[in-house]
BALOBA-1460 file (C-alpha; in Angstrom, 3 decimals):
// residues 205
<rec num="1" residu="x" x="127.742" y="50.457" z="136.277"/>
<rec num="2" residu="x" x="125.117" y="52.582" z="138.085"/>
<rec num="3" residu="x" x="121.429" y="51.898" z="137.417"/>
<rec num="4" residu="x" x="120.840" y="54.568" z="134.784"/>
<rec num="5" residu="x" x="123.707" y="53.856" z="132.753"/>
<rec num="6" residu="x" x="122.510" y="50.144" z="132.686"/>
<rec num="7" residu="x" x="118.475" y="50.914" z="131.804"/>
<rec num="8" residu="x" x="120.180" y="53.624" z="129.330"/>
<rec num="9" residu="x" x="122.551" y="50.619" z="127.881"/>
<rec num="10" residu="x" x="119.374" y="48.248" z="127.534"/>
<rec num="11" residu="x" x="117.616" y="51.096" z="125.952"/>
<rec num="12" residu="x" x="119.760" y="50.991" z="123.253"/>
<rec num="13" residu="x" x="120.341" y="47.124" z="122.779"/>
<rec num="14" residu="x" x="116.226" y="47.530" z="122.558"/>
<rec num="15" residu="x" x="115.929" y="50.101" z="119.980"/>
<rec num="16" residu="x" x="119.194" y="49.187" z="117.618"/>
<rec num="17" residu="x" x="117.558" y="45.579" z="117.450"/>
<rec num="18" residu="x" x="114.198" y="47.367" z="117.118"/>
<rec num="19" residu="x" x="114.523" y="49.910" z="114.385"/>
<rec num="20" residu="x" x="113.078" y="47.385" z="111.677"/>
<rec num="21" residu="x" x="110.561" y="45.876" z="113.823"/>
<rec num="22" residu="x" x="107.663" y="47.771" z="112.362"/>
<rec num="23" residu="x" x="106.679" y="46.035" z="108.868"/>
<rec num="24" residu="x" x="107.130" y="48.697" z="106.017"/>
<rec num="25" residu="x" x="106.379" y="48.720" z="102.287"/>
<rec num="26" residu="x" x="108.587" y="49.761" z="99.709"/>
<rec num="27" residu="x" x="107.256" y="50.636" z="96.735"/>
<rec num="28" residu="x" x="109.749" y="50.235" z="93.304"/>
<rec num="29" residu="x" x="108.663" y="52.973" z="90.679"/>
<rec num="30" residu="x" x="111.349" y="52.367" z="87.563"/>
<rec num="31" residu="x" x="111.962" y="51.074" z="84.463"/>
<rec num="32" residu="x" x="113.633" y="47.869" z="82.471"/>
<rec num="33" residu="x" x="116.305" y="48.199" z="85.227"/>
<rec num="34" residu="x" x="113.923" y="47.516" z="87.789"/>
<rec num="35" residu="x" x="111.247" y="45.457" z="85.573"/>
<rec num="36" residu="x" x="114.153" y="41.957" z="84.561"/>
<rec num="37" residu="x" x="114.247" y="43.032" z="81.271"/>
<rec num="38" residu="x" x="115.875" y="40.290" z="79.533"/>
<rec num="39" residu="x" x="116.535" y="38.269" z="82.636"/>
<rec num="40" residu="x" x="115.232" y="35.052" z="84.115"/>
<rec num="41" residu="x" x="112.625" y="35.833" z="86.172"/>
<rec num="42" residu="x" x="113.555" y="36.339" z="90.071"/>
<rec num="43" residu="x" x="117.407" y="37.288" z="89.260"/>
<rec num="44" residu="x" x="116.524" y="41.111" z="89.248"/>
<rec num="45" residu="x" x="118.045" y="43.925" z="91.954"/>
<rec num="46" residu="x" x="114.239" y="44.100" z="93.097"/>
<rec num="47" residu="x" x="113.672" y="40.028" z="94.044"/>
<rec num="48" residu="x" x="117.623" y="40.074" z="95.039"/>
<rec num="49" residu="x" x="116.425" y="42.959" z="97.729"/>
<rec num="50" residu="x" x="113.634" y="40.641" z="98.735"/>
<rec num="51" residu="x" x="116.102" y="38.148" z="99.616"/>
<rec num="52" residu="x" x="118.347" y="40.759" z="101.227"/>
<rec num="53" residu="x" x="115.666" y="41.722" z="103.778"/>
<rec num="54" residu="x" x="114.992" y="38.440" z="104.712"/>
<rec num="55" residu="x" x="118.512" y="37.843" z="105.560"/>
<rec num="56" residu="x" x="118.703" y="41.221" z="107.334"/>
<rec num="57" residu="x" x="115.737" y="40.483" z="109.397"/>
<rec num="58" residu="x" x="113.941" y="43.483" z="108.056"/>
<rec num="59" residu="x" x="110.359" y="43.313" z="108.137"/>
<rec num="60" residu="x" x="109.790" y="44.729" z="105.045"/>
<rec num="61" residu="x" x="107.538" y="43.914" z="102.011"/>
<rec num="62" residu="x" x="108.159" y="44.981" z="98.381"/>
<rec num="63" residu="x" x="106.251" y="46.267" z="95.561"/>
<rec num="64" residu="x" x="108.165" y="45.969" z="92.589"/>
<rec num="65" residu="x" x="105.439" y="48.514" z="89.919"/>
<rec num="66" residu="x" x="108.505" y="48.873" z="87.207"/>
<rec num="67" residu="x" x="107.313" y="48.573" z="83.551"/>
<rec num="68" residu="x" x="110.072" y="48.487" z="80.742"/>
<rec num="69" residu="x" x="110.264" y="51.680" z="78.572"/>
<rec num="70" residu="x" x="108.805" y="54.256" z="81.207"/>
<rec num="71" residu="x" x="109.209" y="57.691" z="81.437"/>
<rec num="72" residu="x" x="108.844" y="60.206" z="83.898"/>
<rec num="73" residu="x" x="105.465" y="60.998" z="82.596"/>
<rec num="74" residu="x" x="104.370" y="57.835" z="82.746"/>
<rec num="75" residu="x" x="105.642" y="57.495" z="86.545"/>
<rec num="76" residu="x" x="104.366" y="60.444" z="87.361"/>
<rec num="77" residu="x" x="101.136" y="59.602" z="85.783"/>
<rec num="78" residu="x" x="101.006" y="56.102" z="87.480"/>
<rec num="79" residu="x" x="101.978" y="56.944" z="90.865"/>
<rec num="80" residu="x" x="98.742" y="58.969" z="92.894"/>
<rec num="81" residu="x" x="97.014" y="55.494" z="92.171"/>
<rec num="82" residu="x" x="100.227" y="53.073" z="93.723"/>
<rec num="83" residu="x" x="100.293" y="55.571" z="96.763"/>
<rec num="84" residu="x" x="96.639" y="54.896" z="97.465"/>
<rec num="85" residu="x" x="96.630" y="51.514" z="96.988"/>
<rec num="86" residu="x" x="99.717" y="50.613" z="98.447"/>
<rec num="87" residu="x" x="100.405" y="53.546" z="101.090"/>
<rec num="88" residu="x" x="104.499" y="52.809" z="100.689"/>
<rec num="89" residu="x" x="107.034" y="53.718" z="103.966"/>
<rec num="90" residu="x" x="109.297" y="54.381" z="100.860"/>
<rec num="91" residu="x" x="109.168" y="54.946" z="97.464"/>
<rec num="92" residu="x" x="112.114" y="53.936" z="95.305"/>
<rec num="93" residu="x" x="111.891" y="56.356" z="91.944"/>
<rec num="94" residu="x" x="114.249" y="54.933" z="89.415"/>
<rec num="95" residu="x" x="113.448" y="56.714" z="86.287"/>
<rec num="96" residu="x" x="114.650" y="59.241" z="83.677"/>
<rec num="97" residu="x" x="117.097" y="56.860" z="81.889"/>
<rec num="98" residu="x" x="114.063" y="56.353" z="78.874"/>
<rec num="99" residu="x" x="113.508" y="59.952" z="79.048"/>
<rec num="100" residu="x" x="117.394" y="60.888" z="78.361"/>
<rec num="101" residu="x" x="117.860" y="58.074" z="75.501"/>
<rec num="102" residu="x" x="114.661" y="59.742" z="73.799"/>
<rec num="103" residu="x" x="116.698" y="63.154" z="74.096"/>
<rec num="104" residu="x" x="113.420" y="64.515" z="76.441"/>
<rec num="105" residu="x" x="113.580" y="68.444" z="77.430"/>
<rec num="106" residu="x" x="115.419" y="67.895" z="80.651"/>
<rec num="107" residu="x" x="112.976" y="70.597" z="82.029"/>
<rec num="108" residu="x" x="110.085" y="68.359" z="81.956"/>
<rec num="109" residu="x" x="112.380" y="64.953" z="83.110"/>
<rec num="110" residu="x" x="113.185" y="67.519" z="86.232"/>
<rec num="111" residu="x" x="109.877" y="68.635" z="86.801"/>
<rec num="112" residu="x" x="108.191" y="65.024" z="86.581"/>
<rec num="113" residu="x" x="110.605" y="63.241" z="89.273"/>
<rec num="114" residu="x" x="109.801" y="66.582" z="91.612"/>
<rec num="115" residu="x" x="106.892" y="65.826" z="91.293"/>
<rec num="116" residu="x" x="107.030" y="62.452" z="91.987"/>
<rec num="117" residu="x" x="109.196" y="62.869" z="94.978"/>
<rec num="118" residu="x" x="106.169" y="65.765" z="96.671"/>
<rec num="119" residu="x" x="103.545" y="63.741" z="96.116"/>
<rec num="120" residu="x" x="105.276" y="60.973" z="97.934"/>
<rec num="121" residu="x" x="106.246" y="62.780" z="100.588"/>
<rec num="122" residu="x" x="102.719" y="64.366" z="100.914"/>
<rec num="123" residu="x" x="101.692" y="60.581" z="100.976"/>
<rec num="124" residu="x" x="104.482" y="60.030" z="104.345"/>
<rec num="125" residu="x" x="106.564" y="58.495" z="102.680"/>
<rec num="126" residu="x" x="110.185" y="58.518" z="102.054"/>
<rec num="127" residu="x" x="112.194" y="58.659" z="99.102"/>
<rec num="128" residu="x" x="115.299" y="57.462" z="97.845"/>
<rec num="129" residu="x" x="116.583" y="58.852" z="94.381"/>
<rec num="130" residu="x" x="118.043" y="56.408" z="91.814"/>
<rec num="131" residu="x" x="120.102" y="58.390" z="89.756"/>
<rec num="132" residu="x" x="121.086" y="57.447" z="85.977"/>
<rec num="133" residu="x" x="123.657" y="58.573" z="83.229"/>
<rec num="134" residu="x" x="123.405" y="58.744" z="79.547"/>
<rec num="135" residu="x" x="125.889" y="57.871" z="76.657"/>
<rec num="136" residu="x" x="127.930" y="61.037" z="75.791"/>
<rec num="137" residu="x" x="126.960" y="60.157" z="72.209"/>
<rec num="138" residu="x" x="124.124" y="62.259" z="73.027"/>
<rec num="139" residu="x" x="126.092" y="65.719" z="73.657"/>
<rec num="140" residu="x" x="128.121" y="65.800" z="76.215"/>
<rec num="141" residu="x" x="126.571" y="69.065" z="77.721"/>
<rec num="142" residu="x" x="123.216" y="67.129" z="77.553"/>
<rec num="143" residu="x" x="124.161" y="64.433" z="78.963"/>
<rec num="144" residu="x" x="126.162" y="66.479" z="81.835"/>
<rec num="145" residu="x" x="122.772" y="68.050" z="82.346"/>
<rec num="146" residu="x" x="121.029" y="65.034" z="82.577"/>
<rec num="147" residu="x" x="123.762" y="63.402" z="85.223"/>
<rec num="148" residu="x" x="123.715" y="66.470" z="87.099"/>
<rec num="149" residu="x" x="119.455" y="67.009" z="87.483"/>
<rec num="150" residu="x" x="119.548" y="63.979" z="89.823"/>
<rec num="151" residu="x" x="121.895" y="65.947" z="92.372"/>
<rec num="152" residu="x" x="119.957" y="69.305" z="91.916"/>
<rec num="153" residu="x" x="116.613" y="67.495" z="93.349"/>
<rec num="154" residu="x" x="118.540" y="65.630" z="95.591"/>
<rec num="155" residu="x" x="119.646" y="68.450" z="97.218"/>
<rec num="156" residu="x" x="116.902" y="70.815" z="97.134"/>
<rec num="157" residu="x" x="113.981" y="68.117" z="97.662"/>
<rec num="158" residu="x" x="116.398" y="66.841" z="101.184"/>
<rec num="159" residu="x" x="115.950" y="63.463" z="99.545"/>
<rec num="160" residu="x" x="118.761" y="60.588" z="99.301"/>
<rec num="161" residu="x" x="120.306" y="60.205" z="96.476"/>
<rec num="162" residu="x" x="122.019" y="56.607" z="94.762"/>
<rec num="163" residu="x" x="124.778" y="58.337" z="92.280"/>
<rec num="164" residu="x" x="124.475" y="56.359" z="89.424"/>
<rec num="165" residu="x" x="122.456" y="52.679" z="89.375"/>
<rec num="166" residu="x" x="125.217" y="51.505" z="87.010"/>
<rec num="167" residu="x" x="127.883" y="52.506" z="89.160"/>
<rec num="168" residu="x" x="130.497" y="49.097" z="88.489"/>
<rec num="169" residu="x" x="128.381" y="48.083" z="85.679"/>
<rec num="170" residu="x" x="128.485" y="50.902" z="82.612"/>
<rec num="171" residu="x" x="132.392" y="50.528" z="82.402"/>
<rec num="172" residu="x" x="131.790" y="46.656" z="81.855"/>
<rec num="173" residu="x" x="130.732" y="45.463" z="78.234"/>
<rec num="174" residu="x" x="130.682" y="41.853" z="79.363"/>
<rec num="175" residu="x" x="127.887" y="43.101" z="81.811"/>
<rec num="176" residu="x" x="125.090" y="44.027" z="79.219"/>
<rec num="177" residu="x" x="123.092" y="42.079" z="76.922"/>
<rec num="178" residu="x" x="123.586" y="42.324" z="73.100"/>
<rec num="179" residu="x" x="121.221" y="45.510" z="72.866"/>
<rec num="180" residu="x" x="124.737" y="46.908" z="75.256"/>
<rec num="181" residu="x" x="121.646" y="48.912" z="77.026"/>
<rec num="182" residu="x" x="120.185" y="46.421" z="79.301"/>
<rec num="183" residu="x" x="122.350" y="44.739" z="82.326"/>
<rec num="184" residu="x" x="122.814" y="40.895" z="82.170"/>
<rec num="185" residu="x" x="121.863" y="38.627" z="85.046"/>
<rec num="186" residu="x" x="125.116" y="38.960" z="86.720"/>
<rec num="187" residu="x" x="125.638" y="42.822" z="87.120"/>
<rec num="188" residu="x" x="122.324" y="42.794" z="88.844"/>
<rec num="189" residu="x" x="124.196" y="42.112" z="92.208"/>
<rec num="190" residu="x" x="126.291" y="44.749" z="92.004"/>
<rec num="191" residu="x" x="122.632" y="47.231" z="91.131"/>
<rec num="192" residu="x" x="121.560" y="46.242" z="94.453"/>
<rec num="193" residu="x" x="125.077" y="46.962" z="96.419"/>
<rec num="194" residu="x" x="124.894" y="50.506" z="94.906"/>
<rec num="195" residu="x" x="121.282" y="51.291" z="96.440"/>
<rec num="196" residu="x" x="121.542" y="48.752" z="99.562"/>
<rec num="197" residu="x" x="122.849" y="51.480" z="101.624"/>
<rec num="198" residu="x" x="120.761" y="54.448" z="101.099"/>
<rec num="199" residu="x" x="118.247" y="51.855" z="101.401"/>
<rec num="200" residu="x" x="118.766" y="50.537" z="104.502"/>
<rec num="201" residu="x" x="118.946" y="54.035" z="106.496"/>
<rec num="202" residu="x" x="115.891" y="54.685" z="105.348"/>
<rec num="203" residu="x" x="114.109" y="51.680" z="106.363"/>
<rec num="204" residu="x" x="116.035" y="51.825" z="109.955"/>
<rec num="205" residu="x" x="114.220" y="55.293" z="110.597"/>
């Protein structure tokens, strides 16, 4: 192997083991889903990613500010403040879900979490997209609507997107509490392999 193919080969040993060395902050903005709800403390996707890191050798620290029953107003209202404070390398937004259950104008749901993702990247940061379904007991062409906003920002905000949180988990009754809203302790796992992905690219850039 000549020399430059060899410094060019080290170069990239160096920067694939590198691409987590600096120490970054993720910052959790969601909802029950995000908050235990329910759960023993420390068996939530959030504390699960915690682990994850660790095991991944990701330098990484988390700031779980989920709060059960929030909106997309109330995110939206709540996160100038976390920005400041916490100046996140990415901001996970997983919210909406309250707003569809209360039947919310999906205009306003839309506008909030493009909000949320602006001012976030006006802060540096980057964003991943949790995206969230609705029962079709609420009208199916709502709730179409409301699956189908996630994409639409998605796409025209260039941000990545995580389908559906409950991807594995919805079609499982044995997977919720009693309320048949909330997951149980076990499906939690599976929450984190759905965004673990999306994730990690982001926190390798």
């Amino acid at each position: 192997m000549g020399l430059f193919r060899m410094v060019a080969a080290l170069a990239l040993v160096f920067f694939a083991t590198c691409a987590y060395s600096a120490s970054k902050t993720v910052l959790v903005l969601g909802d029950s889903l995000s908050a235990e709800y329910g759960i023993a403390r420390g068996a939530g996707w959030v504390t699960l990613l915690e682990q994850r890191l660790k095991v991944e050798k990701i330098d990484a620290s988390i700031i779980n500010a989920s709060i059960s029953g929030e909106t997309t107003s109330g995110g939206k209202a709540r996160l100038p403040a976390l920005l400041g404070q916490h100046r996140p390398s990415v901001v996970v937004i997983e919210l909406g879900g309250n707003d569809g259950l209360r039947g919310l104008p999906l205009a306003a749901t839309e506008g909030n979490l493009r909000t949320m993702i602006e001012e976030s990247q006006k802060a540096k940061a980057k964003v991943l997209l949790v995206g969230m379904q609705i029962p079709p007991n609420y009208g199916h062409e709502y709730a179409d609507k409301f699956f189908g906003l996630y994409q639409k920002l998605s796409k025209e905000t260039k941000v990545p997107l995580v389908p559906f949180l409950l991807e594995g988990v919805a079609s499982k009754p044995q997977l919720f509490q009693a309320d048949r809203i909330h997951p149980v302790a076990e499906a939690h796992p599976i929450m984190l392999n759905n965004i673990w992905p999306h994730l990690k690219s982001l926190l390798a850039r």
